[in-house]
N, C-alpha and C positions, 0 to 999 in steps of 0.2 A: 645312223645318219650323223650323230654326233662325232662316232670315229672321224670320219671324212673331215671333219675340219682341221685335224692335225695332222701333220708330217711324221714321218717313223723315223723321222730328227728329231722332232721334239717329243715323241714317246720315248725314244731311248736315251732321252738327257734327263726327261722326267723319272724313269724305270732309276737311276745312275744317282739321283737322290736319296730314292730310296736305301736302297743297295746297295753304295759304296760311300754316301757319303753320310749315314747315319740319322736323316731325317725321318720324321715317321710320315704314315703316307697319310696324316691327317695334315700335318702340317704342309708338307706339299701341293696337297688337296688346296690348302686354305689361299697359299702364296701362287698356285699356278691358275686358280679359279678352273679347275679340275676332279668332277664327281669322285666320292671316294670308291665308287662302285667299279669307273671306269681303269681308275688308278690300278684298284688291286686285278684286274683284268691283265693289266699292262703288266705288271710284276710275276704278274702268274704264268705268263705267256714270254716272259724273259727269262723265267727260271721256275720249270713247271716240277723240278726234285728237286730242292733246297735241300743241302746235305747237313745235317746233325752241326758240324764241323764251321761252316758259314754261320747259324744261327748263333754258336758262342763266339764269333767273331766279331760278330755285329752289337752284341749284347757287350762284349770288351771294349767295343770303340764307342760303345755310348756312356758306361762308366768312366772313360779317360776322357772324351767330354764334358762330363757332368764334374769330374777331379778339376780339369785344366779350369773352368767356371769359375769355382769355387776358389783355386787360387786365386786366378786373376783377381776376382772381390776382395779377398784377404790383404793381394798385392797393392791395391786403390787404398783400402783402408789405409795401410802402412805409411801408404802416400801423403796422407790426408792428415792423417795426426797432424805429423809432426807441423804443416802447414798452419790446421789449425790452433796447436799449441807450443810455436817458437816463441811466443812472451816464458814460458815456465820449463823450459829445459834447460834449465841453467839455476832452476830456483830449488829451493830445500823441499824434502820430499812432499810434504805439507800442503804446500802450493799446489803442487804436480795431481795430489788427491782434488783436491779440489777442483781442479781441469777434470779430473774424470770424472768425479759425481755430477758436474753441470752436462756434460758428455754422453753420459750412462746408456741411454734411450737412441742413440744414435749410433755408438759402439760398442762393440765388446770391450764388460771391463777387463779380460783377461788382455785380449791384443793392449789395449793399451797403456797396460801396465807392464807388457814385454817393451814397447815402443819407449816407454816412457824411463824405462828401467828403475822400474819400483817394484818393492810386495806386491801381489794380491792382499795379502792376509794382513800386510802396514793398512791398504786400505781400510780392507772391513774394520779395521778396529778403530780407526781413523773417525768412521763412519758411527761408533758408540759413542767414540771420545774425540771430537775435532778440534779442542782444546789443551795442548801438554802444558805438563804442570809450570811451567818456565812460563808459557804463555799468561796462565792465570794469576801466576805471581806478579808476571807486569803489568795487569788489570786492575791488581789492587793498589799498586804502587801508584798507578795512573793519578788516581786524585788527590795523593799527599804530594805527589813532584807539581800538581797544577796547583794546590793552593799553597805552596812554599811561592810557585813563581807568581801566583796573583799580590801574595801578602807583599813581594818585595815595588810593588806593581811596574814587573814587567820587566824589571832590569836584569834580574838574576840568571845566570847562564848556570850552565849542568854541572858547573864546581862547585857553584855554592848552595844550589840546590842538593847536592849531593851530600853537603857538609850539615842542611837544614835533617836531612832524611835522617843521616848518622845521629844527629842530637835526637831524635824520636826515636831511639834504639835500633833500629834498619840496619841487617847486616846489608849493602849492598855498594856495589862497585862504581865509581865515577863514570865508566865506559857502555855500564848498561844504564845508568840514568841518560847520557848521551844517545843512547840508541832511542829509549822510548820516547825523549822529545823528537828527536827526529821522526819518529813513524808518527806521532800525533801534531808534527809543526809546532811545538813550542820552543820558541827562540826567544834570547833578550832583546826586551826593544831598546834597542840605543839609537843616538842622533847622528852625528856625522863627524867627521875628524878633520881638523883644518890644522894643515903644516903652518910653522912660522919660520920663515929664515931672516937671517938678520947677522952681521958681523958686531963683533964685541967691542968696544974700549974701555981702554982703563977706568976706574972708577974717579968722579974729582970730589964728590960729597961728605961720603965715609967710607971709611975703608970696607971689606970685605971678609971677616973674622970668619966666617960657616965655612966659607971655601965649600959647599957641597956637603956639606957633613948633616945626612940628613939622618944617619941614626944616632940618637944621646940614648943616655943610661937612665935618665928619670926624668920627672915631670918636670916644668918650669925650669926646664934649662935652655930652651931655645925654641921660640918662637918662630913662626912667617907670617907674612900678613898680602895681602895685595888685593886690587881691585876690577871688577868684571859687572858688564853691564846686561839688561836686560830689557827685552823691548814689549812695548804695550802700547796700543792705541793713543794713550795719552801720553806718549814720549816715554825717552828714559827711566830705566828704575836700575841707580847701581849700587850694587852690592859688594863691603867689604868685609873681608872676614881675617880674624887671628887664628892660627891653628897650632898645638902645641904639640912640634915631631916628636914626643915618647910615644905617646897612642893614636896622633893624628884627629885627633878628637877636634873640633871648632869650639874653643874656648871663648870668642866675641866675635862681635860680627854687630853690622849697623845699616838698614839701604833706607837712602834720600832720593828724589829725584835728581839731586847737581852733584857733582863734582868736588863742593866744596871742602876745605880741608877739615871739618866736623866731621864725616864721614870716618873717615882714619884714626879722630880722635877717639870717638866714641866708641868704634869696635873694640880700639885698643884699650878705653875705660871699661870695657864690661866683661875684658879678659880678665883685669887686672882686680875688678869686683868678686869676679867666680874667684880666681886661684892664688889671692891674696900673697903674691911670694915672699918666701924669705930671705932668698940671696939672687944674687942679680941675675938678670933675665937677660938671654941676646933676641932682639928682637930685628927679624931678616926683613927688608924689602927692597922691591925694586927702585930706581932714580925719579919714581914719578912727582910731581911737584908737590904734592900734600905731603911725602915723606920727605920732600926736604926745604918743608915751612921751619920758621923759627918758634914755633907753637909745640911743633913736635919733635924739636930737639928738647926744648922748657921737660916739655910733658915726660919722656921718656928720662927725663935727667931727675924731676922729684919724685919718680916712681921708681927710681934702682934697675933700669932697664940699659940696655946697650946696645944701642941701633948698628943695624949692620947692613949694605945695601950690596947688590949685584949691580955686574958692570952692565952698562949702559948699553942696553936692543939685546940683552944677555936672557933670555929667559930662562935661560937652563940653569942658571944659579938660584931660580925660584921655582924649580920643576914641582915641588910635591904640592904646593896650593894650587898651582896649575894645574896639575892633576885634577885635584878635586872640583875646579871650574870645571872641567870637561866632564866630569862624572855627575856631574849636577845638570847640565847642558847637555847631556845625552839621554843622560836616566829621567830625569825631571821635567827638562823644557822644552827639550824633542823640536826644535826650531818652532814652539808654538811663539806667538803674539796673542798678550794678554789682554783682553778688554779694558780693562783699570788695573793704577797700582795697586791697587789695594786686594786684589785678587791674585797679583803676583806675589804680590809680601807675603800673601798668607801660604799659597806654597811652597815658596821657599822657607817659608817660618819653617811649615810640616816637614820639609826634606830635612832640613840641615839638626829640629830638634828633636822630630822624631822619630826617621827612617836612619840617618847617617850617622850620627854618636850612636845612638842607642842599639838598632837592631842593624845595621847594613855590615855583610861581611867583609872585612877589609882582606888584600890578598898578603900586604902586608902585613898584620899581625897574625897570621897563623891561622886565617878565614873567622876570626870575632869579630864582633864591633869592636870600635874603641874604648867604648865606656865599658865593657867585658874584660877587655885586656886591661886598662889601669887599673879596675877591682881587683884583677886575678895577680897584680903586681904588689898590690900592697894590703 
C-alpha cells in the first residue's frame, strides 16, 4: 500500500541516489522520509546483478568524496589562518608561535605553521623555551635603564641612560637601550619649546667681547649670567644665575620675588665667593636694566671682572644660559605652578645643586656632569 504513494519518477531519482550519486541508502532513507526496507526493494529491483565492477566504482567515488571533503576543510582552514592572524605575518618568528599556541585546539599546528611559514620544530622548542637569550638579557636591563631614568627624575632620554648603564660596566648599545624604552614607554619627560624671534641692534651699553665664543680653555675665564622667571600662586619667583662656559657648571645664582637689581648682584656675589679669581673674568649678559645699573658696573669694576653684553632682542649671543632655562623648565617645572615660593626655591635649590652640577649628563661635555668634567680637568 505504501508503494502506491510514489511515482516510479520518484523511485527512479530515489534508486539514482543511491547508485550513481554515491549516498547510502541510510542517508537517503533519512532525507526522503523513505523505509530503509522499501529503499533497498527499489535498488534491488533497478539492478537485481550488480556486477563486481560497479561495486569498486562506487566504493572510488565514495573515497574521492571523502578526499574532495577533506580538502575542501584543509582549503577553509588556509583561509582562516591567515584572516585570523594578519596582525603577525609580518612579525619575527616568535610572535608567529605564539599565534599558534593561543590557536592549537582549533588548528592544526602543522597547517599552520605551513601558512605561517615557520618550523614545526622552532615551535616545539619555542614551547620549552619562549624566552631567547636576547630577550632575557633585556629583562635584566629592564630595571637598571628604569632606575637611571627615575634617579635623573624623568628627564633622561636613552643617551644618557645609555651612558648611566656604560658606567655600571654594561657592555650594551645606545640603540637597544632605545628599543627597550620604547617596548616598555619610557620616555623623557620634558615641558615644551617656545621659539623667540626678534631682530637685533647694535649694542649702545657695552660692547660685545664673547662674540659667541662659548667654548674657553679653563675655568673663570668667561662667565653668562641672565634672568627667568617662575610662577606660583603667590606671584613671581625670579631666578638669576652665573654659569661658568669651561664646565657649564652654575657657579651663583640668587631668586627674589622682584625684579630688583640685588638679584644680579647677588648671583654674581656668590660666583665671585665659590671661584675666587685670579685674573679677569668676562662677564656676558643681556641689555636688561639690572645689567646696566651703575651698581653693577661699580660691582664688576672692584671685583676684576669685565662686563660684556649681547645686542639688544639678540638672544642668541646668550644661547647657553638659555639653554639651561629651558632645561630646568622642561626637566624641572614641566609648566607646573607652585603653591608658595618657598616651595619653588626649594626645587630649584635641588635641581640646579644637586641634579644639574653634580649628577645631570651634559651633552656637551662628553655626557659628565659638570662638576665631573672640571675634576677630571684639573
Amino acid at each position: 500500500m505504501n508503494n502506491q504513494r510514489y511515482s516510479p519518477e520518484f523511485k527512479d531519482e530515489a534508486v539514482r541516489q543511491v547508485i550513481e550519486r554515491g549516498y547510502t541508502v541510510a542517508e537517503v532513507s533519512a532525507n526522503l522520509g523513505v523505509s530503509q526496507h522499501s529503499l533497498y526493494k527499489w535498488v534491488k529491483a533497478a539492478n537485481p546483478t550488480p556486477s563486481k565492477q560497479k561495486d569498486d566504482e562506487l566504493i572510488e567515488a565514495k573515497k574521492e568524496i571523502l578526499k574532495l571533503r577533506s580538502d575542501l576543510k584543509r582549503t577553509e582552514e588556509e583561509r582562516d589562518i591567515p584572516k585570523k592572524g594578519r596582525k603577525v605575518l609580518c612579525k619575527p618568528a616568535r610572535v608567529k608561535y605564539q599565534f599558534i599556541n593561543e590557536h592549537r585546539r582549533i588548528h592544526s599546528v602543522a597547517l599552520m605553521c605551513r601558512v605561517l611559514e615557520v618550523a614545526r620544530a622552532g615551535f616545539y622548542f619555542w614551547i620549552d623555551k619562549p624566552l631567547s637569550d636576547r630577550a632575557l638579557e633585556d629583562r635584566r636591563l629592564l630595571p637598571l635603564i628604569k632606575d637611571s631614568h627615575s634617579a635623573s627624575c624623568g628627564v633622561y632620554g636613552y643617551r644618557r641612560i645609555h651612558l648611566d648603564l656604560c658606567e655600571l660596566g654594561e657592555s650594551i648599545g645606545k640603540n637597544r637601550v632605545l628599543k627597550i624604552m620604547n617596548a616598555h614607554n619610557i620616555k623623557a619627560s620634558r615641558g615644551y619649546k617656545r621659539f623667540r624671534y626678534g631682530a637685533g641692534r647694535p649694542a649702545i651699553v657695552t660692547p660685545n667681547p664673547l662674540q659667541r665664543e662659548f667654548t674657553v680653555a679653563r675655568p673663570n675665564q668667561a662667565w653668562v649670567t641672565d634672568i627667568t622667571y617662575i610662577r606660583t600662586w603667590q606671584g613671581w619667583l625670579f631666578l638669576a644665575v652665573v654659569m661658568d662656559l669651561y664646565a657649564r657648571n652654575i657657579v651663583g645664582w640668587s631668586m627674589k620675588p622682584s625684579l630688583a637689581k640685588e638679584i644680579v648682584l647677588d648671583a654674581l656675589l656668590m660666583a665671585v665667593w665659590r671661584r675666587k679669581p685670579a685674573s679677569p673674568v668676562l662677564v656676558h649678559s643681556d641689555q636688561g636694566s639690572q645689567y646696566g645699573s651703575d651698581d653693577w658696573f661699580r660691582f664688576c669694576k672692584s671685583n676684576n671682572l669685565e662686563p660684556s653684553m649681547s645686542r639688544r632682542a639678540n638672544c642668541w649671543d646668550n644661547a647657553v644660559v638659555e639653554s639651561f632655562f629651558s632645561s630646568l623648565k622642561k626637566e624641572r617645572v614641566k609648566k607646573r605652578v607652585y603653591k608658595m615660593r618657598e616651595l619653588a626655591r626649594a626645587d630649584i635649590f635641588d635641581y640646579i645643586e644637586v641634579f644639574y652640577n653634580r649628577k645631570r649628563r651634559h651633552s656637551h661635555l662628553g655626557g659628565i656632569s659638570p662638576e665631573q668634567f672640571e675634576q677630571a680637568s684639573f
